[in-house]
Jmol script that loads the backbone (N, CA, C; Angstrom):
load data "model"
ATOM      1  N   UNK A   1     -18.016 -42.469  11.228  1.00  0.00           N
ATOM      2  CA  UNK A   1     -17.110 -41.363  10.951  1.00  0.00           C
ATOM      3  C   UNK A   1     -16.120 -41.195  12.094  1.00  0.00           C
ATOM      4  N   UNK A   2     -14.743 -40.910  11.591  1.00  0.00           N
ATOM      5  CA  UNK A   2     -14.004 -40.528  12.921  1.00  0.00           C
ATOM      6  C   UNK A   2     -13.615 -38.996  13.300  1.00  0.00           C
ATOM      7  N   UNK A   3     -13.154 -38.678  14.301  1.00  0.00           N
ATOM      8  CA  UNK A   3     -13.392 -37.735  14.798  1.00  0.00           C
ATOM      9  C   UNK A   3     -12.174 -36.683  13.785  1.00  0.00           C
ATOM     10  N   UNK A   4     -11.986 -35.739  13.564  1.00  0.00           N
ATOM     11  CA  UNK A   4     -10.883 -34.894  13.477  1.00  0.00           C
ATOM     12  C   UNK A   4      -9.520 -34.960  14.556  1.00  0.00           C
ATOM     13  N   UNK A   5      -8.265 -35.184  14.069  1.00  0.00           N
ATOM     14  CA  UNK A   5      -7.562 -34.675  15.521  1.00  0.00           C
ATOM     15  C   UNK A   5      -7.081 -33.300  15.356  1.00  0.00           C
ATOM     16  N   UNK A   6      -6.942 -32.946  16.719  1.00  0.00           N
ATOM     17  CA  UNK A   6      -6.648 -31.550  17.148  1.00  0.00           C
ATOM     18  C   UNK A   6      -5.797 -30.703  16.104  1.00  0.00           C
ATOM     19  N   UNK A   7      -4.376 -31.551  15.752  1.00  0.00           N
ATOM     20  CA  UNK A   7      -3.738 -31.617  15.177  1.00  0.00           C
ATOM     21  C   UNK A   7      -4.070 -31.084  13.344  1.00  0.00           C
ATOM     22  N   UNK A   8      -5.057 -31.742  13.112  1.00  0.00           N
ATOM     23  CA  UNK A   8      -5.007 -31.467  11.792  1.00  0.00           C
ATOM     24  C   UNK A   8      -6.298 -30.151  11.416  1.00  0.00           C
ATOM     25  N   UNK A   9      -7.085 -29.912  12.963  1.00  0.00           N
ATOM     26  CA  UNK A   9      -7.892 -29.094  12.872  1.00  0.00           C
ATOM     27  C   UNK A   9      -7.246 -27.602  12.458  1.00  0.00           C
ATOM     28  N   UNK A  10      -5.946 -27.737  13.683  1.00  0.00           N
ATOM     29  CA  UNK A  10      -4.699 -26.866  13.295  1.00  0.00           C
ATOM     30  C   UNK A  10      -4.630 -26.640  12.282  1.00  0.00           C
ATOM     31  N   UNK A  11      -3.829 -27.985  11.226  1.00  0.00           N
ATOM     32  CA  UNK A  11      -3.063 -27.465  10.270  1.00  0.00           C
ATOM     33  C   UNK A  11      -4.277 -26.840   9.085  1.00  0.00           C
ATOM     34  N   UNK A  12      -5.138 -27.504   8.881  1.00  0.00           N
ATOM     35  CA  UNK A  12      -6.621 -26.610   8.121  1.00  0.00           C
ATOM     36  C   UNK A  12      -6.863 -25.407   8.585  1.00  0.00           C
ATOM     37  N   UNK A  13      -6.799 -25.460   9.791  1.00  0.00           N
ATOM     38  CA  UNK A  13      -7.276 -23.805  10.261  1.00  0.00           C
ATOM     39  C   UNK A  13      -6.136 -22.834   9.637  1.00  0.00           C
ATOM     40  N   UNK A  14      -5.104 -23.528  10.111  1.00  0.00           N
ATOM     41  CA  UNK A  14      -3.379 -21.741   9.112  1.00  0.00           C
ATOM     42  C   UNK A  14      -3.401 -22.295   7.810  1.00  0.00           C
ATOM     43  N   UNK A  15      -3.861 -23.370   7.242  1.00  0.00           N
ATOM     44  CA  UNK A  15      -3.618 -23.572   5.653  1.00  0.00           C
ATOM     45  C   UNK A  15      -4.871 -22.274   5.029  1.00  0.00           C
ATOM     46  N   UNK A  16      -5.573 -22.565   5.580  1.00  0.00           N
ATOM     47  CA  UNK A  16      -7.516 -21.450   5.507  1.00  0.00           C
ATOM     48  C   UNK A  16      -6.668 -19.885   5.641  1.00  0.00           C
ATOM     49  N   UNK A  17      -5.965 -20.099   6.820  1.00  0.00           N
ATOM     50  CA  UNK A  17      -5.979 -18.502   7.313  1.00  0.00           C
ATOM     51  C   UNK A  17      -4.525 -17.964   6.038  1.00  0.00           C
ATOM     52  N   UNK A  18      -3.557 -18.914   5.989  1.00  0.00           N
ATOM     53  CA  UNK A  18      -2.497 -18.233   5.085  1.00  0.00           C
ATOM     54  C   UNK A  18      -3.139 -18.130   3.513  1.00  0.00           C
ATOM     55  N   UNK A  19      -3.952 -18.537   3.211  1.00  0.00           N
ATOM     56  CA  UNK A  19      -5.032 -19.018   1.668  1.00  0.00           C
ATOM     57  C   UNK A  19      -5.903 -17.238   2.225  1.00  0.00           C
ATOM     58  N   UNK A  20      -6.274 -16.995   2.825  1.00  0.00           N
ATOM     59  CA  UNK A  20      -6.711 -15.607   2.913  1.00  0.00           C
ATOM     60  C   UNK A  20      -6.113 -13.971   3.085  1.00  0.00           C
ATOM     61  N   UNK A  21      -5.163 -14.616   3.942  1.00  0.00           N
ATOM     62  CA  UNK A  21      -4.270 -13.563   4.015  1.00  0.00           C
ATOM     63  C   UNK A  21      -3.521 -13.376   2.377  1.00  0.00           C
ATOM     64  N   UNK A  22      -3.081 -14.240   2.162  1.00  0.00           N
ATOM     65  CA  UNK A  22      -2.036 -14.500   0.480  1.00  0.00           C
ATOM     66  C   UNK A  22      -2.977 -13.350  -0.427  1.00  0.00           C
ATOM     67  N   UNK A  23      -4.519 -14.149  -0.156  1.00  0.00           N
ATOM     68  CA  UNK A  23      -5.412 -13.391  -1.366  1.00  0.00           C
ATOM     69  C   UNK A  23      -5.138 -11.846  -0.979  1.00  0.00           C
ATOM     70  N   UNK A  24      -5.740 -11.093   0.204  1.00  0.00           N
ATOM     71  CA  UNK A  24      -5.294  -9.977   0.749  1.00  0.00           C
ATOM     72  C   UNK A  24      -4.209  -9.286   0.362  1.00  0.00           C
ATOM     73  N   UNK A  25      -3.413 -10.073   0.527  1.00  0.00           N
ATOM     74  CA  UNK A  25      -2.526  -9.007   0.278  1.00  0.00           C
ATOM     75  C   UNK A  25      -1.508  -8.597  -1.198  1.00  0.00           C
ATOM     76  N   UNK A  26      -2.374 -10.006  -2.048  1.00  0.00           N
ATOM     77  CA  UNK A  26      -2.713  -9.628  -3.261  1.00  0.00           C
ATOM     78  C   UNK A  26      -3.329  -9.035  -4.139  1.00  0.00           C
ATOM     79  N   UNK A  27      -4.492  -8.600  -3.363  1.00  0.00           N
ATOM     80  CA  UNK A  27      -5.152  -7.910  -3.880  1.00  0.00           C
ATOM     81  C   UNK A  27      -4.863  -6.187  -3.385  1.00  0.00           C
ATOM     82  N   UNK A  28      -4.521  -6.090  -2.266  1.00  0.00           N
ATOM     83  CA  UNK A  28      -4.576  -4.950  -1.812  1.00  0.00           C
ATOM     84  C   UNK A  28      -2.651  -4.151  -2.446  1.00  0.00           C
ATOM     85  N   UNK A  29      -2.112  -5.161  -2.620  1.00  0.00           N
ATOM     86  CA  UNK A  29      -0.217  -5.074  -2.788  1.00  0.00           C
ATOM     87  C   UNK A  29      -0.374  -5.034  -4.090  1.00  0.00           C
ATOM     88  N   UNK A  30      -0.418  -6.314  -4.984  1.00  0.00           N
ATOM     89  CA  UNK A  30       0.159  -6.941  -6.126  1.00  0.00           C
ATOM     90  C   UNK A  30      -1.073  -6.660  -6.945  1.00  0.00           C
ATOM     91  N   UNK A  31      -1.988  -6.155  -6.864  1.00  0.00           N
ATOM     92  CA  UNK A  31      -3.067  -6.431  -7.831  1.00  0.00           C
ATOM     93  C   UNK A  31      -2.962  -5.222  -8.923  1.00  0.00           C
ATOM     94  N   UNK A  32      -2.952  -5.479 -10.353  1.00  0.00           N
ATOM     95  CA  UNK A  32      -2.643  -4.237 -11.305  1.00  0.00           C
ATOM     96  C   UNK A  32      -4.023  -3.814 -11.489  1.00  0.00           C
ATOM     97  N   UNK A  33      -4.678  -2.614 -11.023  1.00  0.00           N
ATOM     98  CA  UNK A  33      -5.644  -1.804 -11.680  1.00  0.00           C
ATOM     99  C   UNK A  33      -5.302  -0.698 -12.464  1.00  0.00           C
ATOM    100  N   UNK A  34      -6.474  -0.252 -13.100  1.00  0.00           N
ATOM    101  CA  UNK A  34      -6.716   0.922 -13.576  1.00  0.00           C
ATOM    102  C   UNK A  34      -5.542   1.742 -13.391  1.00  0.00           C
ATOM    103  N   UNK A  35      -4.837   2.880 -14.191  1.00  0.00           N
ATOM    104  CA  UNK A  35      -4.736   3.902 -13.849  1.00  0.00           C
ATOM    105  C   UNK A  35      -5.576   5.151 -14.318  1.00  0.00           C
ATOM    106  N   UNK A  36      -5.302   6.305 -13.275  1.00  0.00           N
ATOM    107  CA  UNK A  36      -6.400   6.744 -13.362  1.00  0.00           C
ATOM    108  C   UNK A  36      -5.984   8.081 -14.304  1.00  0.00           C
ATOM    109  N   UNK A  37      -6.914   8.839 -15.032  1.00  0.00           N
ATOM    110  CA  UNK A  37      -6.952   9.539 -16.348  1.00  0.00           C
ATOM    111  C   UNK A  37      -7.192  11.000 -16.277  1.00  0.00           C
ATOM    112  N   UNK A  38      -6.737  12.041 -16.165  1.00  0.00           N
ATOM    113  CA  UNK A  38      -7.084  13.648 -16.739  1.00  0.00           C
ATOM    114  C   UNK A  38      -6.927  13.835 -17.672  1.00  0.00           C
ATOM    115  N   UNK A  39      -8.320  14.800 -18.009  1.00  0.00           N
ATOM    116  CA  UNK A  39      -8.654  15.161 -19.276  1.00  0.00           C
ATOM    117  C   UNK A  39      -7.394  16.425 -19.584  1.00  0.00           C
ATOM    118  N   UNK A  40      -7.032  17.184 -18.211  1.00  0.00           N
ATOM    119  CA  UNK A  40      -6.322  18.146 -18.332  1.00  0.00           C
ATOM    120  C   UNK A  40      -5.182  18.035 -18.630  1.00  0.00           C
ATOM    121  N   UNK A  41      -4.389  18.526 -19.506  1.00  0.00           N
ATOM    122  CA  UNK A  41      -2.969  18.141 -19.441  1.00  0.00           C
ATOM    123  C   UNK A  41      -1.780  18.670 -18.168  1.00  0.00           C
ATOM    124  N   UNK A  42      -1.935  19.867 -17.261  1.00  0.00           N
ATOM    125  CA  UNK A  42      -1.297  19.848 -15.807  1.00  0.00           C
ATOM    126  C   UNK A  42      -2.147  19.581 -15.225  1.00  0.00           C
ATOM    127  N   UNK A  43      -3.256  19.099 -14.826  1.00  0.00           N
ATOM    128  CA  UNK A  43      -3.612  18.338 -13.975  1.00  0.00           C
ATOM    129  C   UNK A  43      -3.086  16.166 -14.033  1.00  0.00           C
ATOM    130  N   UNK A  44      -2.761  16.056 -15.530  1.00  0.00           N
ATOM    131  CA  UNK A  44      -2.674  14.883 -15.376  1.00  0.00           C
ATOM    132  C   UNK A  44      -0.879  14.903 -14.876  1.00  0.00           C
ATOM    133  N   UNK A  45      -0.085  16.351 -15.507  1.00  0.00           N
ATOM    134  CA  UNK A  45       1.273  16.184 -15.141  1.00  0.00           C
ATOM    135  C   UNK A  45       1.640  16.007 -13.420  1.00  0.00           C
ATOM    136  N   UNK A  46       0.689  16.609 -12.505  1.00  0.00           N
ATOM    137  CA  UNK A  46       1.067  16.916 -11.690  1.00  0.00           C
ATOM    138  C   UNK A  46       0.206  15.707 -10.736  1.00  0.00           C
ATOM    139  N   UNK A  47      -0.973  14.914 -11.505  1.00  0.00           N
ATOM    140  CA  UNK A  47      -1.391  13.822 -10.281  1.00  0.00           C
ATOM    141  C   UNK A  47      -1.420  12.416 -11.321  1.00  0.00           C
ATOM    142  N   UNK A  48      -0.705  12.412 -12.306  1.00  0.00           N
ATOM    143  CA  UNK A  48      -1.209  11.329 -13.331  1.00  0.00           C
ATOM    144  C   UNK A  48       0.322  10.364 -13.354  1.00  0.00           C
ATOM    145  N   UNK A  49      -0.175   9.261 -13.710  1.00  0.00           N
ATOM    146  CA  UNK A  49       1.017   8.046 -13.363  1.00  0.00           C
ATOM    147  C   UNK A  49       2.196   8.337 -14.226  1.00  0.00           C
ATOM    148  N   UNK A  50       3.422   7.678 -13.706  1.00  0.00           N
ATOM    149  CA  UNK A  50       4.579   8.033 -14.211  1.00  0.00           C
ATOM    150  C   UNK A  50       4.839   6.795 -15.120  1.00  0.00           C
ATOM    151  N   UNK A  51       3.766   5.779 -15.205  1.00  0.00           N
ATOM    152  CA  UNK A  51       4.264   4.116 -15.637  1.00  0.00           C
ATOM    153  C   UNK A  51       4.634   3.310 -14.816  1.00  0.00           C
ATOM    154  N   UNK A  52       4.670   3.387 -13.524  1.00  0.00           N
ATOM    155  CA  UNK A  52       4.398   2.405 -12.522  1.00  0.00           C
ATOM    156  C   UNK A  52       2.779   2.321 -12.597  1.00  0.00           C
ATOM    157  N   UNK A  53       2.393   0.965 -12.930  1.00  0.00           N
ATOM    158  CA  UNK A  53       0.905   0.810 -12.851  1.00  0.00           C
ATOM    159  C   UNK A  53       0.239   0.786 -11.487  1.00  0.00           C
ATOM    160  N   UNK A  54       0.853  -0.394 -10.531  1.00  0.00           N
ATOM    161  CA  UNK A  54      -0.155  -0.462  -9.431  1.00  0.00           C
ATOM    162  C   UNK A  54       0.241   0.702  -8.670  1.00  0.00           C
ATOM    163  N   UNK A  55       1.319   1.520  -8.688  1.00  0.00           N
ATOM    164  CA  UNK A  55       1.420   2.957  -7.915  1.00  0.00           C
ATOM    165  C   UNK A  55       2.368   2.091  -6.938  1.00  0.00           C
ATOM    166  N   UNK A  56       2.819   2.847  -5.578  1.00  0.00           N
ATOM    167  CA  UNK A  56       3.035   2.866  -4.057  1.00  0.00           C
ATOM    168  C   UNK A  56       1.973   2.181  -3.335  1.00  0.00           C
ATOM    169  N   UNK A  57       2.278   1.746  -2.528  1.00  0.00           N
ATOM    170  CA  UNK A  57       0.910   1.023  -1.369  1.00  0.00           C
ATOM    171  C   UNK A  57       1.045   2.236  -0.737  1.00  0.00           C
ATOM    172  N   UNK A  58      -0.610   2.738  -0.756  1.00  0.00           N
ATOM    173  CA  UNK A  58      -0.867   4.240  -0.322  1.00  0.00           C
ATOM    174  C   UNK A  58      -0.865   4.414   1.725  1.00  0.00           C
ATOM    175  N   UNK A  59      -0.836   2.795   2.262  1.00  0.00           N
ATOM    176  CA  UNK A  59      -0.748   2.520   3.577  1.00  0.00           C
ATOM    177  C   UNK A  59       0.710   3.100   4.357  1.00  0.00           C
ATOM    178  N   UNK A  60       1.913   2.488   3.201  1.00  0.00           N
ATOM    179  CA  UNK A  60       3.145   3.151   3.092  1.00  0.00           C
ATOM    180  C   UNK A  60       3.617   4.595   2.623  1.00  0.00           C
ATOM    181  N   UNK A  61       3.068   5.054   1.925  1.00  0.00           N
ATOM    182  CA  UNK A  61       3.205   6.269   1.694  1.00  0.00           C
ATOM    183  C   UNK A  61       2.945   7.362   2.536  1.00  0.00           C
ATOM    184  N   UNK A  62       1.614   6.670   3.305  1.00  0.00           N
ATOM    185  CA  UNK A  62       0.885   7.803   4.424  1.00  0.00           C
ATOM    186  C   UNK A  62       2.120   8.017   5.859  1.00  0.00           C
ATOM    187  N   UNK A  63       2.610   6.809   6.188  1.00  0.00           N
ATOM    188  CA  UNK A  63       3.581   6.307   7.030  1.00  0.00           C
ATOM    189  C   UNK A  63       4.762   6.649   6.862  1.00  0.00           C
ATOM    190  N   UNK A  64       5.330   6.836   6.173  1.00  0.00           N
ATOM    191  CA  UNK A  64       6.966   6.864   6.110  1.00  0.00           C
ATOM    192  C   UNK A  64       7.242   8.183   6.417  1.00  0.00           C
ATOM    193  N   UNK A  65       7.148   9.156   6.336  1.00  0.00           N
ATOM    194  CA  UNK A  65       6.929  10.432   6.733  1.00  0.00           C
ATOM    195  C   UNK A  65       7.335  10.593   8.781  1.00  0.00           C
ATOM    196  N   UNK A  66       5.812  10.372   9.432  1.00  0.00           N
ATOM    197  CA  UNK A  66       5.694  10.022  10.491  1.00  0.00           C
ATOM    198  C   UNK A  66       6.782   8.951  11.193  1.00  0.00           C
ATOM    199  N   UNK A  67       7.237   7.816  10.402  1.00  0.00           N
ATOM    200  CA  UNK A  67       7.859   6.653  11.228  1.00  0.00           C
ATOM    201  C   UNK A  67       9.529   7.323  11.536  1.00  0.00           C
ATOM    202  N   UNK A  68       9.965   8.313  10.407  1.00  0.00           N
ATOM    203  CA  UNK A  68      10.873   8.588   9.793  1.00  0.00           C
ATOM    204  C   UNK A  68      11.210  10.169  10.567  1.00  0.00           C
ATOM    205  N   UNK A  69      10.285  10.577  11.407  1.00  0.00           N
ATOM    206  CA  UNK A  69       9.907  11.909  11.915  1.00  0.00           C
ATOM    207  C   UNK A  69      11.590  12.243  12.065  1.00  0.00           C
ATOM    208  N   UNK A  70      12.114  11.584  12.945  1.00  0.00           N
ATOM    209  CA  UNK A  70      13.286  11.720  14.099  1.00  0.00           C
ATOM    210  C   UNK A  70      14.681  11.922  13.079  1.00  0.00           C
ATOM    211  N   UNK A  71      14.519  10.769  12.009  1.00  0.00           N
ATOM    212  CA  UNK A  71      15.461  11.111  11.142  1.00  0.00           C
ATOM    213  C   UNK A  71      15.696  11.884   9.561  1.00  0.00           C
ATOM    214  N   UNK A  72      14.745  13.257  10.048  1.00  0.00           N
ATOM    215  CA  UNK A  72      14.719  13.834   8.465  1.00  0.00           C
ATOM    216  C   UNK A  72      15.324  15.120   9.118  1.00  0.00           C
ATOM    217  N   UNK A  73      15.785  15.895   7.946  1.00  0.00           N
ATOM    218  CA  UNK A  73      16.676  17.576   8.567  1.00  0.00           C
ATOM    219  C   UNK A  73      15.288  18.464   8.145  1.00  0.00           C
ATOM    220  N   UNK A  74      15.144  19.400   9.073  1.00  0.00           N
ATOM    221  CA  UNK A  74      13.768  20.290   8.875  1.00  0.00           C
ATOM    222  C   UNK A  74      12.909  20.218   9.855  1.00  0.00           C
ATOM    223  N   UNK A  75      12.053  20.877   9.751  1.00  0.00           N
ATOM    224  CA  UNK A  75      10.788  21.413  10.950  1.00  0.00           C
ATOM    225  C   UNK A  75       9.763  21.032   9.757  1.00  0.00           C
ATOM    226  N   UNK A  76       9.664  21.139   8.837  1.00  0.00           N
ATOM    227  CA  UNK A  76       8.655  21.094   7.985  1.00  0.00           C
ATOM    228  C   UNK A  76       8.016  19.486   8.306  1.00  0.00           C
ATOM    229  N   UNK A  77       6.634  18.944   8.529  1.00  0.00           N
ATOM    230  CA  UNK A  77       6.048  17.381   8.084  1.00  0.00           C
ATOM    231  C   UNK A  77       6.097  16.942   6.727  1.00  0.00           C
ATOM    232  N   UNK A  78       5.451  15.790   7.030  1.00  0.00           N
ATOM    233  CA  UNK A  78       5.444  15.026   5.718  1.00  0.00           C
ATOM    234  C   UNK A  78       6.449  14.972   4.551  1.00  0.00           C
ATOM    235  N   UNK A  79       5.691  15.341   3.639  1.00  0.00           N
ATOM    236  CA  UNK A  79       6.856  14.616   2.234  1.00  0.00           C
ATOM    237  C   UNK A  79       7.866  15.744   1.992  1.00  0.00           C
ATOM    238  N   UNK A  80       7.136  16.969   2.723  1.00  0.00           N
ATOM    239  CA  UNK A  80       8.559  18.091   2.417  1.00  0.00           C
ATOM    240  C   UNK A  80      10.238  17.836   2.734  1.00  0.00           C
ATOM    241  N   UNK A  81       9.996  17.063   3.657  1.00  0.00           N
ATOM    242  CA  UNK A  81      11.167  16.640   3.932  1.00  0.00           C
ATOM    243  C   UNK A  81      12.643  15.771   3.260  1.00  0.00           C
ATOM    244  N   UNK A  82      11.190  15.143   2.939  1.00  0.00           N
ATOM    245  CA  UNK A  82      12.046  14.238   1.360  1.00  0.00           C
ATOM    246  C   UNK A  82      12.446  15.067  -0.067  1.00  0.00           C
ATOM    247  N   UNK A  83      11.681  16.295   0.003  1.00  0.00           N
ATOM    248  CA  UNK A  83      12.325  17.481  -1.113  1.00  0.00           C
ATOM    249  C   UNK A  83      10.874  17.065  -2.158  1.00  0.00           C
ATOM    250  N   UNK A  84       9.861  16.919  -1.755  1.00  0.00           N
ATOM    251  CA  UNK A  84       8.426  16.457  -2.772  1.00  0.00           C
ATOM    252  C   UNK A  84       7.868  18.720  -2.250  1.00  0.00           C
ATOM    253  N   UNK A  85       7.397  18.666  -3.390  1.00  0.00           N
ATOM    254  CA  UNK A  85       6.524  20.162  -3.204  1.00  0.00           C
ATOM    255  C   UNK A  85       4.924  19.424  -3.043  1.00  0.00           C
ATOM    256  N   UNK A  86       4.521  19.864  -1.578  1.00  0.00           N
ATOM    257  CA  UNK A  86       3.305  19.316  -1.441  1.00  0.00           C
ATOM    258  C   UNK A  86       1.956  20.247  -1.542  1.00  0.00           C
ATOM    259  N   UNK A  87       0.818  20.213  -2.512  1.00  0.00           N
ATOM    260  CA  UNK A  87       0.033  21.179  -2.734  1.00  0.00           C
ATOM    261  C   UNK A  87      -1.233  20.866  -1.226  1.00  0.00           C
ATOM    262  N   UNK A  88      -1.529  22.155  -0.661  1.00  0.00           N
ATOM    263  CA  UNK A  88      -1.979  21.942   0.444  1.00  0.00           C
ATOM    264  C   UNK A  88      -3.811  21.862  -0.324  1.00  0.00           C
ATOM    265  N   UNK A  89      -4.741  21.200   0.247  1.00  0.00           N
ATOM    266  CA  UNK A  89      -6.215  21.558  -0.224  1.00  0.00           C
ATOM    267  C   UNK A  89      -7.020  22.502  -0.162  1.00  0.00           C
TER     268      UNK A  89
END
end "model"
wireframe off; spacefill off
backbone 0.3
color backbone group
């Protein structure tokens, strides 16, 4: 048997690592699930899908707010800023 070279240990190792990442972030980005269902009719108006299936990437949603701090008009956080009415818990 001959040995591996360095070289191709490389290129297997980022072919492996981009083959995992791809899946990732297919699954976590691009992947269509479920949407989710109220029995209530304003409860489904006010948290139930508009027909975008996979939604927003909820990683981005949490973020843009915060990244965006410096350039929104208001004292108010988060999505108020963007003109969203946010129900507190």
């Amino acid at each position: 048997m001959h040995k591996l070279s360095k070289k191709r240990v490389i290129i297997i190792a980022l072919l492996l690592l981009s083959l995992v990442g791809g899946y990732v972030g297919w699954y976590y980005l691009l992947r269509k699930g479920p949407s989710a269902t109220y029995k209530d009719p304003a409860t489904h108006f006010k948290y139930g899908s508009i027909g975008q299936k996979s939604g927003f990437p909820l990683d981005l949603w949490l973020v843009i707010p915060e990244v965006f701090k410096d350039k929104l008009p208001g004292k108010s956080g988060g999505w108020e800023k963007f003109g969203f009415i946010v129900e507190e818990p």
